[in-house]
C-alpha positions as CSV (number, residue, x, y, z in Angstrom):
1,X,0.0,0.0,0.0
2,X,1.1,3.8,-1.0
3,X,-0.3,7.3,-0.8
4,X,-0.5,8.8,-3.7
5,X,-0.7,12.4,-4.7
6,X,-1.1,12.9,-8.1
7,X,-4.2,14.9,-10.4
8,X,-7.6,14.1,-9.7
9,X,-9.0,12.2,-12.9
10,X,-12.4,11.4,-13.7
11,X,-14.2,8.2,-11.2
12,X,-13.4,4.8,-12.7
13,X,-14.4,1.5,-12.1
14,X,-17.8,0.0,-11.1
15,X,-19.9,3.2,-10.8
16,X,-21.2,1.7,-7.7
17,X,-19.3,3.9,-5.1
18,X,-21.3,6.8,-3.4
19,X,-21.0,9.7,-6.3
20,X,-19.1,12.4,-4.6
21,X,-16.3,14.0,-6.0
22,X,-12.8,12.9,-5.0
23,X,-11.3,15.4,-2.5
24,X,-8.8,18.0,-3.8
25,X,-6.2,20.8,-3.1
26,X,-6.7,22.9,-6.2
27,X,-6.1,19.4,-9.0
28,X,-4.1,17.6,-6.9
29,X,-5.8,15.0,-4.6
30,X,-4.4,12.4,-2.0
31,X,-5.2,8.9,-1.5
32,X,-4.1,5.7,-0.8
33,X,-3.3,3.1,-3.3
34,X,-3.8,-0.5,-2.7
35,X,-2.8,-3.3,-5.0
36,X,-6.3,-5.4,-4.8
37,X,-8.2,-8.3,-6.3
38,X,-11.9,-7.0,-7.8
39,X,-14.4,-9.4,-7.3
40,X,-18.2,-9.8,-7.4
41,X,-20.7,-11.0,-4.7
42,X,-24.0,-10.3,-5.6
43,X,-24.1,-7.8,-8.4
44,X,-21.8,-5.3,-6.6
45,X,-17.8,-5.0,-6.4
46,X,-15.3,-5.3,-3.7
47,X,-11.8,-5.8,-3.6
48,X,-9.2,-8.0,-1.3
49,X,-6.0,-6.2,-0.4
50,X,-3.1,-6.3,2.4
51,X,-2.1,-3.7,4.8
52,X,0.4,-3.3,6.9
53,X,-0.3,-3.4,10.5
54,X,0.9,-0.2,11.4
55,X,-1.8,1.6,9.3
56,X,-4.3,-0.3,10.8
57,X,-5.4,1.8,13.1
58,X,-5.0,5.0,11.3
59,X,-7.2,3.6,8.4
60,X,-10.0,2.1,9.7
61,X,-12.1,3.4,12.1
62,X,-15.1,2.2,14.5
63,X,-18.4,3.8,14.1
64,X,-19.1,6.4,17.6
65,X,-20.1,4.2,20.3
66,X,-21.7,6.6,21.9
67,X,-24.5,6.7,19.6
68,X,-27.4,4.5,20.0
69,X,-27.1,0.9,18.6
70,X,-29.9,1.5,15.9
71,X,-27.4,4.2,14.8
72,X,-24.2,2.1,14.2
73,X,-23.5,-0.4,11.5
74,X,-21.4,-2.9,13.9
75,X,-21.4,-4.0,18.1
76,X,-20.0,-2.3,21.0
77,X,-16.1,-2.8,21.4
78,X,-15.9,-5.7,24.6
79,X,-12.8,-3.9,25.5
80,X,-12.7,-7.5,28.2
81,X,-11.9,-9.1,25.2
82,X,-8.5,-7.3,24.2
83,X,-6.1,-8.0,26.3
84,X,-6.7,-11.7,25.4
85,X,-6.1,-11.1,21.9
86,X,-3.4,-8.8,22.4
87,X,-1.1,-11.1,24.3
88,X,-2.1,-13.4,21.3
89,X,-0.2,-11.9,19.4
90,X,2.6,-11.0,21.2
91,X,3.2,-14.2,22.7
92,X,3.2,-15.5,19.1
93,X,5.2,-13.4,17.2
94,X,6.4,-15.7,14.9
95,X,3.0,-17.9,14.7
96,X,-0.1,-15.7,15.2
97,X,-2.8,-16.1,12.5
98,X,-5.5,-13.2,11.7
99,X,-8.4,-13.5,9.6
100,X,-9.4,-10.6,7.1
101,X,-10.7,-7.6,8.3
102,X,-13.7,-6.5,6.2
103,X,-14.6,-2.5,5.7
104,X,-16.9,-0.1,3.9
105,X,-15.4,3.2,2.1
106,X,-17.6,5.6,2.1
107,X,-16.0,7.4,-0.7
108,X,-15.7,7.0,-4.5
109,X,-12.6,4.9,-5.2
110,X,-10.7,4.3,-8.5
111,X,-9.3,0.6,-9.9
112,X,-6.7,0.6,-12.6
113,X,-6.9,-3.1,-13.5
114,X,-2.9,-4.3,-14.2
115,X,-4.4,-7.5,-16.1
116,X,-6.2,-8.6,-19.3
117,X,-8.6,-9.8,-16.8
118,X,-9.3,-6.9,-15.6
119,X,-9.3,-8.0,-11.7
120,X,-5.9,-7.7,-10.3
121,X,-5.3,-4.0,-10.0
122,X,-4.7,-1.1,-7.7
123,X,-7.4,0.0,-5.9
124,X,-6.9,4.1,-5.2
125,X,-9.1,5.5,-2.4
126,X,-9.2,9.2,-0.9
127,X,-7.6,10.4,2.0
128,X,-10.2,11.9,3.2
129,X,-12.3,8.9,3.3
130,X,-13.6,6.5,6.2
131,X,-12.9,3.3,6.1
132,X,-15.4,1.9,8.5
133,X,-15.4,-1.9,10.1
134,X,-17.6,-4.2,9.9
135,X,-16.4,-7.1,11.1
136,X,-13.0,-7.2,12.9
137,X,-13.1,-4.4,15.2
138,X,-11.7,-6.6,18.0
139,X,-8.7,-7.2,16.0
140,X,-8.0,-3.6,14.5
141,X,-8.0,-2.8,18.4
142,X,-5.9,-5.6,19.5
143,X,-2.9,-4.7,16.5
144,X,-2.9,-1.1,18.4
145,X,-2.4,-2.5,21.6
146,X,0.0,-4.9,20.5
147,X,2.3,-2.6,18.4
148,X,2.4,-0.2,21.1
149,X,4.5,-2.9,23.0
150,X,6.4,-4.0,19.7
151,X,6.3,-1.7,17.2
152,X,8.4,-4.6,14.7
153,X,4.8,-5.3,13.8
154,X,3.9,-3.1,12.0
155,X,5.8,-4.4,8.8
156,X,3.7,-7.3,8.9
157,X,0.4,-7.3,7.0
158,X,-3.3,-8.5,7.4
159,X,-5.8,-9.0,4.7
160,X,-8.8,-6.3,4.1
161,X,-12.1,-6.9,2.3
162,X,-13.2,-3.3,1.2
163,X,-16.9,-2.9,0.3
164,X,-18.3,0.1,-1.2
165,X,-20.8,1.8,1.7
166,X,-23.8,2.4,0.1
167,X,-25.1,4.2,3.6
168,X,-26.0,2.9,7.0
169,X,-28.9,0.2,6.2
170,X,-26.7,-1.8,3.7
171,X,-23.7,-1.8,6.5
172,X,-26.3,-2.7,9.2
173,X,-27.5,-5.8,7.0
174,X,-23.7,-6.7,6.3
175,X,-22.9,-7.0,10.1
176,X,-26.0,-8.9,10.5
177,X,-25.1,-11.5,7.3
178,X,-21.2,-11.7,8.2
179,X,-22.4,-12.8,11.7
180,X,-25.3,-14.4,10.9
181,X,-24.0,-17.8,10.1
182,X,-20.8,-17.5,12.4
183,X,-20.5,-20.9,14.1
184,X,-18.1,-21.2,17.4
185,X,-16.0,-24.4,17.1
186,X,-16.7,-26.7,19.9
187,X,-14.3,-26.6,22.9
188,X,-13.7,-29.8,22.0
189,X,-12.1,-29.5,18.3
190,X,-10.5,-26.5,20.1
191,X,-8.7,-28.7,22.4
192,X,-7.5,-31.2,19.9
193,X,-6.6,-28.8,17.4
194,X,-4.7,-26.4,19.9
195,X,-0.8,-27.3,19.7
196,X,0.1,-24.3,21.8
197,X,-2.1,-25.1,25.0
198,X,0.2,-27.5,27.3
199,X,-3.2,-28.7,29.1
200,X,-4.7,-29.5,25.3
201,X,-2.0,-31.3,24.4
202,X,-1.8,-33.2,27.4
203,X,-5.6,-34.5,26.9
204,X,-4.9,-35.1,23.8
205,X,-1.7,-37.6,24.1
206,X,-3.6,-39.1,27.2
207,X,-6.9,-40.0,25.2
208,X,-5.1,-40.5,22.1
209,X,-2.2,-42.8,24.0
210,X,-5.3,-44.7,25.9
211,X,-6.3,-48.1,24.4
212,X,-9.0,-47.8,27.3
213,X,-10.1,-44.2,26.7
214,X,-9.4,-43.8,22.8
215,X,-12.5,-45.2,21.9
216,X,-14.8,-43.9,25.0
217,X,-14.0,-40.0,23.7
218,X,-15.8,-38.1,21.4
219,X,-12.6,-35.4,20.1
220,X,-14.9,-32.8,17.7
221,X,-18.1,-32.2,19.9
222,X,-18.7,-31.0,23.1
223,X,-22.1,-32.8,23.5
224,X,-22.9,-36.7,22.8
225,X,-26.5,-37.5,21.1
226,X,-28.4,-40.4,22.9
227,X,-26.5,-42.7,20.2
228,X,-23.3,-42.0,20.7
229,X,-21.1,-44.8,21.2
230,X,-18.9,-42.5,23.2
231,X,-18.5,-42.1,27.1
232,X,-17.0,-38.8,27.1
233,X,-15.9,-35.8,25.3
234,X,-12.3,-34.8,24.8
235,X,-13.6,-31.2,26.6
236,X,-13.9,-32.8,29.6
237,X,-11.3,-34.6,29.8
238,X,-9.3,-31.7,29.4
239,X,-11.2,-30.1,32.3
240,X,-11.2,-32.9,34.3
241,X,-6.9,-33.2,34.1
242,X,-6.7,-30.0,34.6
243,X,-8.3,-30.1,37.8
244,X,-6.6,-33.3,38.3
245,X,-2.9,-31.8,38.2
246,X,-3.7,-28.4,39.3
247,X,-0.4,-27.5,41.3
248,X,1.3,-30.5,41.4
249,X,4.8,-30.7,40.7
250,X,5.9,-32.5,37.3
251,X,9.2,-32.6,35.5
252,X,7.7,-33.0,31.6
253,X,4.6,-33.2,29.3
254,X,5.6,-37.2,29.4
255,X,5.7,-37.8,32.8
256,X,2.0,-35.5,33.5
257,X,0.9,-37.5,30.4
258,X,1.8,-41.0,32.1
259,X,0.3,-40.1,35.6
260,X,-3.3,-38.8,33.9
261,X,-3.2,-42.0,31.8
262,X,-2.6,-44.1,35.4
263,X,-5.5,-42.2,37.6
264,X,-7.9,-42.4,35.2
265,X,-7.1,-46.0,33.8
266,X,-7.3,-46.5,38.0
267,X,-10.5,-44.7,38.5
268,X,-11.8,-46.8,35.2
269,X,-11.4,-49.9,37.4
270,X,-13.1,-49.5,40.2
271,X,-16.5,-48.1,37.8
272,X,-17.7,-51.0,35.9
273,X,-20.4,-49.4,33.4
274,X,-17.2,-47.7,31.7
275,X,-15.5,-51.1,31.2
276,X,-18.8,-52.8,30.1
277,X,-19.0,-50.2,27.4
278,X,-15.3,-50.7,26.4
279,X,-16.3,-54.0,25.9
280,X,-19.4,-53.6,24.1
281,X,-21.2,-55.3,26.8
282,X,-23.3,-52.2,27.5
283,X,-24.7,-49.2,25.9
284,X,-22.7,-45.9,26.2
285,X,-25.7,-44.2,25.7
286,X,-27.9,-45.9,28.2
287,X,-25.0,-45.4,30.8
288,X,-25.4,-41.6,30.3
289,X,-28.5,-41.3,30.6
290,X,-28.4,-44.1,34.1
291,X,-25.4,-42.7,35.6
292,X,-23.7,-39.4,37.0
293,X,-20.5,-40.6,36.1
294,X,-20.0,-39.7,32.3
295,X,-20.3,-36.1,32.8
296,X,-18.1,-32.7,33.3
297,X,-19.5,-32.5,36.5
298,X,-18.4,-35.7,37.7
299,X,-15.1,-36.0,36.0
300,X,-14.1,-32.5,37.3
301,X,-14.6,-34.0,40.5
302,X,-13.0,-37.1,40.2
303,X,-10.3,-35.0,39.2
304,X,-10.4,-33.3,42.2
305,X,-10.4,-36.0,44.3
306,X,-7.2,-37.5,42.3
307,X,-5.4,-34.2,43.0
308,X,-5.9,-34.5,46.5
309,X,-4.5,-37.6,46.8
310,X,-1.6,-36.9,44.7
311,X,-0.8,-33.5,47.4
312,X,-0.7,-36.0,50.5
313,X,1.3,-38.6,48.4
314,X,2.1,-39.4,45.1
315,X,3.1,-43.0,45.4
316,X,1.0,-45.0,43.4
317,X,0.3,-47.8,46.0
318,X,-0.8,-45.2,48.1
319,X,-3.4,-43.5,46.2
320,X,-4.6,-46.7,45.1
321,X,-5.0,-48.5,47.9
322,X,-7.0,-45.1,49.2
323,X,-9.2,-45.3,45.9
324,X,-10.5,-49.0,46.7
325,X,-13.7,-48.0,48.4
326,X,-14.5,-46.0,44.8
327,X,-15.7,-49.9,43.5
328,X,-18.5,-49.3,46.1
329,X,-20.2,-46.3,45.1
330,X,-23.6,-45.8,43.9
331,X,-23.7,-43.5,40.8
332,X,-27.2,-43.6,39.3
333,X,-28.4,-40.4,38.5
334,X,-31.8,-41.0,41.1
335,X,-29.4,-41.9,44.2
336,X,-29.9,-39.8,46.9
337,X,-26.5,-39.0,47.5
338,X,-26.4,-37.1,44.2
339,X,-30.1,-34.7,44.8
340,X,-28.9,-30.7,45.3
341,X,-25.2,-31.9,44.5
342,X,-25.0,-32.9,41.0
343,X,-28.6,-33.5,39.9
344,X,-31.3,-30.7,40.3
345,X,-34.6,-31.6,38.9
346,X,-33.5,-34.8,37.5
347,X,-30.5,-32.9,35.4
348,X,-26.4,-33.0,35.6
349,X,-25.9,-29.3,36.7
350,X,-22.3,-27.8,35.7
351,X,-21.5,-25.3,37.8
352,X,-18.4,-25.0,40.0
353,X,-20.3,-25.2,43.3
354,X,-22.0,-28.5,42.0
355,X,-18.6,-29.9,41.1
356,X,-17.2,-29.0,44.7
357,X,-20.5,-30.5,46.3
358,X,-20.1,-33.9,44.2
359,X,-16.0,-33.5,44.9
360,X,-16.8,-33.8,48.7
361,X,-19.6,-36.4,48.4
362,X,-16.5,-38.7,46.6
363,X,-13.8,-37.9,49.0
364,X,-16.6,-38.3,51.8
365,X,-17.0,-42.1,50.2
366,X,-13.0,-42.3,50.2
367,X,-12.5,-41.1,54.1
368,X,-10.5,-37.9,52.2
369,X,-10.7,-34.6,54.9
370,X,-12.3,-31.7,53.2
371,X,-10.3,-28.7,52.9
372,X,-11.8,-25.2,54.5
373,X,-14.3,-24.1,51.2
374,X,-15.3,-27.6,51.1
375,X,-16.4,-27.6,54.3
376,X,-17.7,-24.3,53.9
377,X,-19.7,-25.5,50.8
378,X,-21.2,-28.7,52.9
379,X,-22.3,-26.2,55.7
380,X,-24.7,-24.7,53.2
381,X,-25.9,-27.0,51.4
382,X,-29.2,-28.1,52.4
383,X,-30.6,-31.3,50.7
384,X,-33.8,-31.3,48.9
385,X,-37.2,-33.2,50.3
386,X,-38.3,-35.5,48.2
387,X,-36.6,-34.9,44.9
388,X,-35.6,-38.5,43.8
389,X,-35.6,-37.3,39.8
């Protein structure tokens, strides 16, 4: 990308842009050139460019958020989101990856195609015009942030789709169509696509390095359908170690990797509906639906449990021998046990007090103390009367 300053010739190109005349100092006028691809989405031009991350945010521009949201063409910056994004990038320096920012100019703009085709070009658009986003304000804010603590950035370059703004309706509607079919990946596929995530990868090479558990976890979705012929989802496990080796003390990604594969292969033996399935002795998705012990909630707190141990000793034959009395508890979903804690209303609640309440009804089961918010947690709970869901 340049500016130019050369003489003001006449508007060329699609006729599709706005109408007003170019801006001038006497017949010079000043712009920016872009080299750019022209293309065509329903009967209208737009072009595909690069720009260097230090114009970023001196181009392109967010409408005033201070006027009503009937008045803008995109959402309120989440400014909670930023620092997120920001560290992103500059914790990645060498292997960050941004999707295309997409804009409307609301200005006349000029393509000299440099092709027979006539779509590989330079696109030429006024100085004085405003280059509005409408999708990608998140990121245009993040590159400020992060070249204000490396300014080497700003060499580097991230794609543009330019539209021509033909006023506020049409850039309301394209917000709503670019978002409209916008899809988050599951956690999931996030986890077993993340290489930079030591947590990810370690529920990955656990599941992965599992005969047991390889074929018991479902690694793209984050929810099983009633005829799955999965126990789990790779999401929870990934919850479920992380609870399970929060704070403990381990050399290498191998040696975490080997001691998730052993509690859980451990805690797999003592809970005989999951080897019944393995087997193909038993449906995984009547065990679901039967039992508690499938879900986040209960992994989480199995994982919890595991840590415990682990804290007051990490020797194997100790933690075993003090997860025997595991074979002996009751996990249907209707057990009383489980009413308030992990089951309200006959469902497998998720939240973090539910997962300490099922937590201390396991290491209750085990003879495991409770720590001081575990106790705290068991002071107010108050079972239900009656609920047997």
């Amino acid at each position: 990308m340049s500016v130019n300053r050369k003489a003001a010739p006449p508007a060329v190109g699609s006729g599709l842009a706005s109408g007003r005349e170019r801006r001038q100092i006497g017949r010079v006028s000043f712009g920016y050139d872009f080299p750019a691809i022209r293309g065509i989405q329903a009967g209208r031009e737009y072009y595909i460019s690069m720009c260097p991350l230090r114009l970023v945010p001196k181009l392109f521009t967010f409408d005033n958020e201070e006027l009503p949201p009937e008045l803008r063409a995109q959402r309120a910056l989440n400014k909670g989101r930023l620092p997120e994004i920001t560290r992103y990038v500059l914790d990645n320096p060498d292997d960050y990856c941004f999707s295309a920012i997409t804009a409307s100019i609301d200005s006349d703009v000029q393509f000299e195609p440099l092709d027979e085709d006539g779509l590989l070009g330079k696109l030429s658009i006024p100085m004085g015009a405003k280059l509005i986003i409408n999708d990608g304000q998140h990121r245009r804010a993040a590159v400020q942030r992060a070249l204000e603590e490396n300014p080497d950035l700003g060499d580097e370059s991230i794609a543009v789709v330019f539209f021509l703004d033909l006023g506020l309706e049409r850039c309301q509607q394209m917000f709503a169509d670019l978002n409209r079919h916008v899809v988050r990946p599951s956690k999931s596929i996030g986890v077993l696509y993340d290489h930079r995530d030591d947590k990810a990868v370690l529920a990955r090479l656990m599941v992965l390095g599992s005969d047991f558990f390889k074929p018991l976890v479902e690694l793209e979705g984050s929810s099983l359908s009633p005829r799955s012929k999965r126990l789990f989802t790779l999401s929870a496990i990934y919850n479920a170690n992380t609870a399970l080796l929060d704070r403990l003390e381990i050399e290498d990604r191998d040696e975490a990797r080997k001691l998730a594969v052993a509690w859980w292969e451990a805690v797999a033996d003592h809970v005989p509906e999951w080897r019944l399935v393995h087997q193909h002795k038993m449906s995984a998705g009547d065990v679901r639906k039967q039992f508690i012990h499938t879900h986040s909630t209960t992994l989480v707190a199995l994982g919890r449990t595991g840590n415990s141990l682990l804290h007051a000793d990490s020797d194997p034959k100790v933690w075993r021998a003090k997860l025997e009395p595991l074979r002996t508890l009751r996990w249907g979903r209707t057990e009383e046990v489980w009413q308030g804690r992990t089951v309200i209303n006959g469902q497998v609640k998720k939240g973090d007090q539910n997962v300490r309440l099922t937590a201390n009804a396991i290491k209750t089961h085990l003879g495991l103390p409770l720590g001081p918010e575990e106790r705290r947690a068991e002071e107010q709970f108050t079972p239900p009367r009656g609920d047997r869901r």
